[in-house]
C-alpha positions as CSV (number, residue, x, y, z in Angstrom):
1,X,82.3,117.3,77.6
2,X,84.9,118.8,75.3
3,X,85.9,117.0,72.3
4,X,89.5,116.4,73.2
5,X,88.3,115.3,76.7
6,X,85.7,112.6,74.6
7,X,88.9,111.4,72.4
8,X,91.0,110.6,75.2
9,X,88.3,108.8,77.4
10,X,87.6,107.1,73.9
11,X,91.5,106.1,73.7
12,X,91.4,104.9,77.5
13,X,88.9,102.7,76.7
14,X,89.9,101.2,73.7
15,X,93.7,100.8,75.4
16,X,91.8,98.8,78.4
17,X,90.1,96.7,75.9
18,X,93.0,95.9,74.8
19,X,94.7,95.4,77.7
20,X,92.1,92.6,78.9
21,X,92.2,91.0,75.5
22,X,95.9,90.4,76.0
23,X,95.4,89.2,79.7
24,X,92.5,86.5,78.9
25,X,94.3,85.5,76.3
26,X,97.7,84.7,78.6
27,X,95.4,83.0,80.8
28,X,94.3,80.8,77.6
29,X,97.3,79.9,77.0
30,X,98.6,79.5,80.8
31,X,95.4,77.2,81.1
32,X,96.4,74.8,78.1
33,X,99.8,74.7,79.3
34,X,98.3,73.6,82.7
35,X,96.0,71.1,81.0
36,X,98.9,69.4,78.6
């Protein structure tokens, strides 16, 4: 692989990680609004 090729898979996944984070963490909060 070329470096720049490695950075921006590297980016990729670091954005989806991120993206997921943000997503369990609505459903947290969906899930104690659901509770209370």
């Amino acid at each position: 692989m070329i470096a720049g090729q490695e950075s921006a898979v590297a980016f990729f996944m670091l954005t989806t990680r991120a993206l997921e984070g943000r997503y369990v963490l609505n459903l947290a909060k969906i899930g104690e609004y659901d509770i209370a």
